[in-house]
C-alpha positions in Angstrom: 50.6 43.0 -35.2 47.8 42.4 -32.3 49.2 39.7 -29.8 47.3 36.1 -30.2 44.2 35.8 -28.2 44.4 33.4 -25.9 41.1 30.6 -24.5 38.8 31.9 -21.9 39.9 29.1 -19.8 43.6 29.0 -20.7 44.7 29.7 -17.4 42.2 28.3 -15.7 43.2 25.1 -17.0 46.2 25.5 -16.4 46.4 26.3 -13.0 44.1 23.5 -11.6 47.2 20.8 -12.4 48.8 23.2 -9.5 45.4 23.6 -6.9 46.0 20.5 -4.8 50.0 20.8 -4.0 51.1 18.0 -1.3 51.0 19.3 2.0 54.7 19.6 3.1 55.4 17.9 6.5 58.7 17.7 8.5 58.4 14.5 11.0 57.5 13.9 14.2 54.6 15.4 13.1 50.6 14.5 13.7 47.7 15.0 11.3 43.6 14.8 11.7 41.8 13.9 8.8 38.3 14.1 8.1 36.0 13.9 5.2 31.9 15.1 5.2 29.2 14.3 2.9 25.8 14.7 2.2 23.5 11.7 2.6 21.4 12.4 -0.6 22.4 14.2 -4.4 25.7 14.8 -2.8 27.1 15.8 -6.3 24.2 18.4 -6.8 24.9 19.6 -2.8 25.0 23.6 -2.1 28.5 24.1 -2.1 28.1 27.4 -0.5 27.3 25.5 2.8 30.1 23.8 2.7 32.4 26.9 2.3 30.1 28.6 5.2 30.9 25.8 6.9 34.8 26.3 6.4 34.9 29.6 7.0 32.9 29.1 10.2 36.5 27.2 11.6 38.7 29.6 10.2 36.8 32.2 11.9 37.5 30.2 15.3 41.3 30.9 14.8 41.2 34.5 13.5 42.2 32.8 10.1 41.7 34.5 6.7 39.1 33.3 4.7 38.9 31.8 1.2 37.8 33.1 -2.3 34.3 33.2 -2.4 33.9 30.1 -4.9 37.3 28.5 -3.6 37.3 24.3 -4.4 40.4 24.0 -2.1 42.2 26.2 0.9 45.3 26.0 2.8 46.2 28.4 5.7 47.2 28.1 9.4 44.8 28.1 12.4 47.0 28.6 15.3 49.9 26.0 15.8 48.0 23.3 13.1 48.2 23.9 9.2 44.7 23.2 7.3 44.6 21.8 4.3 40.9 21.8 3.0 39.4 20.8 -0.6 35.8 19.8 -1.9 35.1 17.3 -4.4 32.8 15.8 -6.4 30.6 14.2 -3.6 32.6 15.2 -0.5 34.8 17.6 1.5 38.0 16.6 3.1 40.0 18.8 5.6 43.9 17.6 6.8 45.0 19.2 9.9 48.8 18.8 10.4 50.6 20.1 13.6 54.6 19.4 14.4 55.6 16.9 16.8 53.4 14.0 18.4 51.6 13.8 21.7 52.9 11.5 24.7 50.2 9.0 24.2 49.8 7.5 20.6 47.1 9.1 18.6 45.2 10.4 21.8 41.7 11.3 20.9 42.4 15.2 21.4 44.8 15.1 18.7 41.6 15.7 17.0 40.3 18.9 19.1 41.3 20.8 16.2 37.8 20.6 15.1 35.4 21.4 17.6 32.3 19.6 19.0 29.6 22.2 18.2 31.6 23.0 15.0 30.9 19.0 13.9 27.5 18.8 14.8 26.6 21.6 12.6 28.3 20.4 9.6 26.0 20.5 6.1 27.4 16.7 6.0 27.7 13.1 7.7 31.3 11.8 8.3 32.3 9.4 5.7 35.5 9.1 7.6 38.5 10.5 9.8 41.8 9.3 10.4 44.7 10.3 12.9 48.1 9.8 11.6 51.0 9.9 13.7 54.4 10.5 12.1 57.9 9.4 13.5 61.4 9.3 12.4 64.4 7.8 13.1 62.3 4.6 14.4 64.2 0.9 14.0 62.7 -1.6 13.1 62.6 -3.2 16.3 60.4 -0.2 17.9 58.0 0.1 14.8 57.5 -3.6 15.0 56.6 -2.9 19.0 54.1 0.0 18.1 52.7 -1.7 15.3 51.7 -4.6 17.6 50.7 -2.4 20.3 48.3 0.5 17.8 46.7 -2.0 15.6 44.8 -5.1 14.8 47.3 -7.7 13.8 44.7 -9.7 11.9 44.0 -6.7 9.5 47.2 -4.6 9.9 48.8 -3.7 7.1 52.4 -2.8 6.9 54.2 -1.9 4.0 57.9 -0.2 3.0 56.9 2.5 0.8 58.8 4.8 -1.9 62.2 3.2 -2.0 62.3 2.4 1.7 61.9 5.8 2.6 59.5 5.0 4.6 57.3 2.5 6.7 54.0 2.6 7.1 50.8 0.5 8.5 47.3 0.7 9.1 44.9 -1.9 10.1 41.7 0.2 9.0 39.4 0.0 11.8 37.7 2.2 14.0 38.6 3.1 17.3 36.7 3.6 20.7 37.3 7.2 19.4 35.6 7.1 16.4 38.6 7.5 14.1 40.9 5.1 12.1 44.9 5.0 12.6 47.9 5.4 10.4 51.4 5.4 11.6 54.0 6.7 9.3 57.8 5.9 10.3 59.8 8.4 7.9 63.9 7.9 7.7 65.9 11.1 8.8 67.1 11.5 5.0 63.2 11.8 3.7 62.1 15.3 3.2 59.0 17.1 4.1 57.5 16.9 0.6 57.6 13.2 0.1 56.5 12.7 4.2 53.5 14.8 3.1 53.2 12.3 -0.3 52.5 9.6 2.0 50.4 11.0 4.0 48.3 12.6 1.4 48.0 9.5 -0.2 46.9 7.4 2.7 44.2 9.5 3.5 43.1 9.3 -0.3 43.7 6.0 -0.4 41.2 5.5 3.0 38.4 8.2 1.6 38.2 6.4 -1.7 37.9 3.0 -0.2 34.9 4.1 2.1 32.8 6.3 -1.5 34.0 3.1 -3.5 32.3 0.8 -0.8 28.9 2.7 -0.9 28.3 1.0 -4.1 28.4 -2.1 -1.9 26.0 -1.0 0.5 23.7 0.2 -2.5 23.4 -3.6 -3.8 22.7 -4.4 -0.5 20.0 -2.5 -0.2 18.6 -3.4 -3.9 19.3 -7.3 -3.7 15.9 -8.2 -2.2 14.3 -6.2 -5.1 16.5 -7.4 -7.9 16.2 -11.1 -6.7 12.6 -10.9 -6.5 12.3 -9.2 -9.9 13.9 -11.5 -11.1 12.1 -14.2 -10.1 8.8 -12.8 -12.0 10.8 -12.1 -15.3 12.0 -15.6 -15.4 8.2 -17.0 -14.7 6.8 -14.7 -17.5 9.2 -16.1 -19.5 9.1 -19.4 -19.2 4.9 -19.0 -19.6 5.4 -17.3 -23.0 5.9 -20.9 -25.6 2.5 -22.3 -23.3 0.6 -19.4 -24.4 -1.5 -20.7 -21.3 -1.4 -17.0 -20.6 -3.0 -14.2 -22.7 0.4 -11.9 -24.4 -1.6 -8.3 -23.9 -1.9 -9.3 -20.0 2.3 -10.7 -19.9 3.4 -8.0 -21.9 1.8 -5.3 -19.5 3.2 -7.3 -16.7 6.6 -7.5 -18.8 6.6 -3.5 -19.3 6.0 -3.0 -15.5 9.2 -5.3 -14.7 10.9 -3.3 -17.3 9.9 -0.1 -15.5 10.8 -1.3 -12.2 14.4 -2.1 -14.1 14.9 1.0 -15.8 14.4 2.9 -12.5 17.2 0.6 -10.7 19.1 1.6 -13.1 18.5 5.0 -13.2 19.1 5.1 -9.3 22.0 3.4 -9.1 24.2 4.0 -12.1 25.7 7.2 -10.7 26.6 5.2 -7.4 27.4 2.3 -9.7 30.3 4.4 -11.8 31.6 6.5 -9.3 32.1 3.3 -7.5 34.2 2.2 -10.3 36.2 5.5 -10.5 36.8 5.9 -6.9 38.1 2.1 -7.1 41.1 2.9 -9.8 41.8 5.9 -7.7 42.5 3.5 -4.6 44.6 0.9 -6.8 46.7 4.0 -8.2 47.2 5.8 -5.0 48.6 2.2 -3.7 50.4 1.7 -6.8 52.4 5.1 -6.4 53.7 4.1 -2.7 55.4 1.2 -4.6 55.1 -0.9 -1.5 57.8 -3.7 -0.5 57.0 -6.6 2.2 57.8 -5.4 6.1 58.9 -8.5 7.7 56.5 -11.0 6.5 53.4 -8.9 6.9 50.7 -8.4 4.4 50.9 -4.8 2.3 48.6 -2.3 1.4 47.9 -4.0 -2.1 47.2 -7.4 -0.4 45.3 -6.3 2.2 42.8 -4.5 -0.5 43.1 -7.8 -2.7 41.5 -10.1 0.1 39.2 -7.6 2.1 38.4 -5.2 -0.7 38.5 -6.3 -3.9 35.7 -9.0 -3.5 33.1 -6.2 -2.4 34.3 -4.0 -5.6 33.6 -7.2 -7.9 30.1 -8.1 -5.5 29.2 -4.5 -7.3 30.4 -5.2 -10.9 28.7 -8.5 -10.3 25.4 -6.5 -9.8 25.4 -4.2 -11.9 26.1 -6.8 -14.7 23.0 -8.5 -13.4 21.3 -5.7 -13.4 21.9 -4.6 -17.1 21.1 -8.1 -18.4 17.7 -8.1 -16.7 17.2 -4.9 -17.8 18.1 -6.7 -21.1 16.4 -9.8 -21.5 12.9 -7.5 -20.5 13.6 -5.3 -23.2 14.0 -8.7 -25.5 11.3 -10.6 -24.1 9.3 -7.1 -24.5 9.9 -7.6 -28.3 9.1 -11.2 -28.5 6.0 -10.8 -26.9 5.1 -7.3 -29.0 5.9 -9.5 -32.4 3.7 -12.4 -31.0 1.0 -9.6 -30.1 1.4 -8.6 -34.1 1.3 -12.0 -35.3 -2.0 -12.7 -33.0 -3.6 -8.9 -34.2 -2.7 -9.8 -38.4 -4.6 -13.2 -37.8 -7.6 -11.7 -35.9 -7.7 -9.0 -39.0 -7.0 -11.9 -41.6 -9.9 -13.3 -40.3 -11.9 -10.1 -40.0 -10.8 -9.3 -43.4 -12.2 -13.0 -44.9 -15.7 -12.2 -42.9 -16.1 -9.1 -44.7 -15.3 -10.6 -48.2 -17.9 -13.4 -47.1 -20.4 -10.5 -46.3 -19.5 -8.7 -49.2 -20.2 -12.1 -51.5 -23.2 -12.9 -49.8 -23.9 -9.0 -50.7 -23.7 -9.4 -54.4 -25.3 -12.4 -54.5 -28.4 -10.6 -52.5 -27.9 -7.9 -55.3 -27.9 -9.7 -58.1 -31.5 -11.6 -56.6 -32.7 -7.9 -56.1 -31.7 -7.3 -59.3 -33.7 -10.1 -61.3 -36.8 -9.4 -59.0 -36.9 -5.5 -60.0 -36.3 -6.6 -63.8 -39.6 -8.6 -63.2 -41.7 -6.1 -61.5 -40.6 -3.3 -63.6 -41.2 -4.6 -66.4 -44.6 -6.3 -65.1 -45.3 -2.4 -64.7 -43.8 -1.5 -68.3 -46.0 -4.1 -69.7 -49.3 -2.8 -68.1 -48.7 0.5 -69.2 -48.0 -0.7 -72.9 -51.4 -2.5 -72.8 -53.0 0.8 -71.9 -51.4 2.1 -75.2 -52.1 -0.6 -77.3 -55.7 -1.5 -76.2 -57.7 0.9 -78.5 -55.6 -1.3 -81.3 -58.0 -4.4 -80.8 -60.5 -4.0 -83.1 -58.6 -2.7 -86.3 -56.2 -5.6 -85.7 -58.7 -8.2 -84.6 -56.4 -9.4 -81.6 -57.6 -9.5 -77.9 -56.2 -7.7 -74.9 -54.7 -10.8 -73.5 -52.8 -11.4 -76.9 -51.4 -7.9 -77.7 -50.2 -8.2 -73.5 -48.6 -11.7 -74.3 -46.6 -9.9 -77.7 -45.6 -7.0 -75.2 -44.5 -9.2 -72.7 -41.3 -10.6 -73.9 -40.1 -7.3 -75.8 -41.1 -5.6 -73.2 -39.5 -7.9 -70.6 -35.9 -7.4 -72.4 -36.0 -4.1 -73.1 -36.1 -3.9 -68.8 -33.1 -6.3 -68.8 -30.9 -5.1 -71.0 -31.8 -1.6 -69.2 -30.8 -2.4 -66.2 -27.9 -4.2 -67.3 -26.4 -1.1 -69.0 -27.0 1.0 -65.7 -25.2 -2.3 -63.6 -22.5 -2.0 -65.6 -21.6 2.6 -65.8 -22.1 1.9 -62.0 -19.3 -0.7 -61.9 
C-alpha cells in the first residue's frame, strides 16, 4: 500500500509555530534591542537588503550566516547572543550578553552594533531599547534604581508572572538615543521565563511605536479631511435650494469623493495594521499578568492613560473618514436621481414639442392635401374638356356647360383618389 501523501506545506506549517523560540537568559544579564524600517511600502521592502544587511554584522564577528531566504536567525557574535527576525514592516535584532556593566545601561552597552554598520542600514530606527537584568534585588534597592533610571511621572512598574519578577520602564528616550527597561528576576526564575519578559517587553515597546504611526498618519491627514469636509457639508446643504445647477455639484461631489476614496486607499493599510499592532501590545501585557509594585502605576495603566486615547484618536478617524466617504457616495446618488428627474422632464417636454410639431404636421398635410385635390383635379377637368369638346355640336351644349358637368364628377373622382392612396400609406 503507497504511504499517504502528505501537503506541500505540511511541514512548513508546522515548523513556523517553532521559528521564533524565546531567547533563554540567565540574570544579571544585559540586552540591546533595536528595530529598522523602511520609511515608504515597508511591507513591499526588498527583503534581500535587509538579510545583506544582517549578514554584513555577522560577518564583523566571523559569525556564520543565515539561509538565503531566512525570516529569523540566532547565533553568537563573540561574547553577545543575536537574536534577529524580520516582519511584516520591520526588522528587529536582540543582542543579549551575561552580566551588567558598572554604570546602569551605559550607552556602550550598545556597541554591539557598530556606527558605520547603522548608518548603512536599508531602514530608519523605529526604536531601541537597553534592558538591564538583575537578580536577587529587594525591594528596597529596586525602588532606589527605579527612582534613580527613570521618569517617575511616566515610570511604570509592575510585578509580573506570579511575582517572578519585577519590572519597570518609563518609555522615554535618553540622551543616548535609546529607551530603558530594568528587569529584577528572583534567584528561583529560570532562564526561559527571564527571556519571556524580556522578549515581551521589547514587543510590547516595538508594537506601541508601528501602532502609533497610525497616529501620526491622522495627523498628517486632519487638515485635509477637515477641510474636505467642510465643502461636502456646503454642497449639501445647497442641494434642497437648487440655487445651484446639480451637473456643476455633482462634478464637484465626484471630485470630493475622489479626494475620499484616495484617503482611504492611502491610509487603510496604516489604518489596520494599526489596529493589529494594538491587540498585539494589549496581549503581550496581558501575558505578564501584572500585579501593583508598591502603589505605582502598571504596564496596563500606563497604556490606558497615555496610549489608549491615541489608538481611539485613530479609530475616531478612520470612522470619520468612512462616513465621509459615505455620505459623498449617498449624496452622489441623490444628486444623480435629481439629475434623472431634471433629464425625464427636459425630455417630457421635448417629447410634447415634437407631438406639437408633428400635429401642426398633419394639420399642414391635410391643407396640402385639399389644395392638390383642387389643382389636380382643376387639371383632370381641363383635360376632360379637351376630350369632350368635339361633343358640342351633336349634343347642342357649350364648352362652359359640358366643363361645369365634368367639374363635380371629375372633382370626386380626384378625392376619393387620393383618399384611397392616404389611407394604404397609413
Amino acid at each position: 500500500m503507497p504511504p499517504i501523501q502528505d501537503h506541500p506545506l505540511r511541514y512548513q506549517l508546522v515548523n513556523e509555530l517553532h521559528a521564533r523560540p524565546f531567547p533563554t537568559v540567565q540574570a544579571p544579564a544585559t540586552a540591546a534591542f533595536l528595530a529598522l524600517k523602511h520609511l515608504d511600502s515597508a511591507a513591499a521592502r526588498d527583503r534581500g537588503a535587509d538579510l545583506k544587511h544582517l549578514v554584513a554584522l555577522l560577518d564583523r564577528y566571523g559569525a556564520p550566516h543565515p539561509q538565503p531566504d531566512a525570516s529569523h536567525y540566532s547565533g553568537d557574535l563573540g561574547r553577545y547572543h543575536l537574536k534577529w527576525e524580520s516582519h511584516t514592516e520591520f526588522v528587529t535584532y536582540t543582542a543579549f550578553r551575561d552580566g551588567v556593566s558598572d554604570r546602569p545601561f551605559d550607552p556602550s552597552d550598545f556597541d554591539v552594533f557598530p556606527t558605520d554598520w547603522l548608518e548603512n542600514a536599508p531602514g530608519h530606527r523605529v526604536t531601541s531599547a537597553l534592558i538591564r537584568m538583575d537578580t536577587d534585588q529587594d525591594d528596597a534597592a529596586f525602588r532606589e534604581a527605579v527612582s534613580k533610571h527613570f521618569v517617575s511621572e511616566s515610570v511604570a512598574v509592575a510585578r509580573v508572572l506570579d511575582d517572578t519578577a519585577k519590572v519597570a520602564g518609563d518609555f522615554r528616550i535618553d540622551t543616548a538615543g535609546h529607551l530603558r527597561f530594568l528587569v529584577n528576576a528572583a534567584s528561583q526564575t529560570g532562564p526561559r521565563r527571564i527571556g519571556r519578559i524580556v522578549q515581551r517587553l521589547c514587543e510590547i515597546e516595538t508594537y506601541k511605536t508601528m501602532s502609533m504611526l497610525g497616529l501620526a498618519r491622522v495627523r498628517q491627514m486632519n487638515p485635509e479631511l477637515g477641510a474636505l469636509d467642510q465643502r461636502l457639508t456646503q454642497l449639501i446643504g445647497n442641494m434642497p435650494g437648487g440655487s445651484v445647477r446639480a451637473e456643476d455639484t455633482l462634478d464637484d461631489l465626484l471630485a470630493i469623493s475622489a479626494e475620499l476614496e484616495g484617503m482611504v486607499a492611502r491610509s487603510s493599510y496604516r489604518f489596520g495594521a494599526s489596529a493589529a499592532y494594538e491587540q498585539i501590545v494589549k496581549q503581550r501585557i496581558e501575558v505578564l499578568r501584572e500585579e501593583r509594585f508598591e502603589g505605582r502605576q502598571t504596564f496596563g495603566e500606563f497604556m490606558m492613560r497615555r496610549y489608549d486615547p491615541a489608538m481611539r484618536t485613530v479609530r475616531s478617524t478612520k470612522k470619520r473618514l468612512d462616513a465621509m466617504a459615505d455620505r459623498a457616495m449617498r449624496a452622489g446618488e441623490l444628486l444623480r436621481t435629481r439629475v434623472d428627474v431634471e433629464r425625464s422632464a427636459q425630455n417630457q417636454d421635448v417629447l410634447e414639442s415634437m407631438n406639437r410639431r408633428a400635429d401642426l404636421q398633419l394639420r399642414l398635410q391635410r391643407t396640402v392635401e385639399g389644395l392638390s385635390v383642387v389643382a389636380i383635379s382643376y387639371y383632370a377637368v381641363s383635360l376632360a374638356g379637351y376630350v369632350l369638346y368635339p361633343l358640342t355640336e351633336p349634343t347642342g351644349l357649350s364648352k362652359d356647360m359640358l366643363t361645369a358637368i365634368v367639374a363635380l364628377p371629375m372633382l370626386l373622382l380626384v378625392w376619393w383618389m387620393v383618399r384611397r392612396i392616404r389611407r394604404k400609406l397609413e
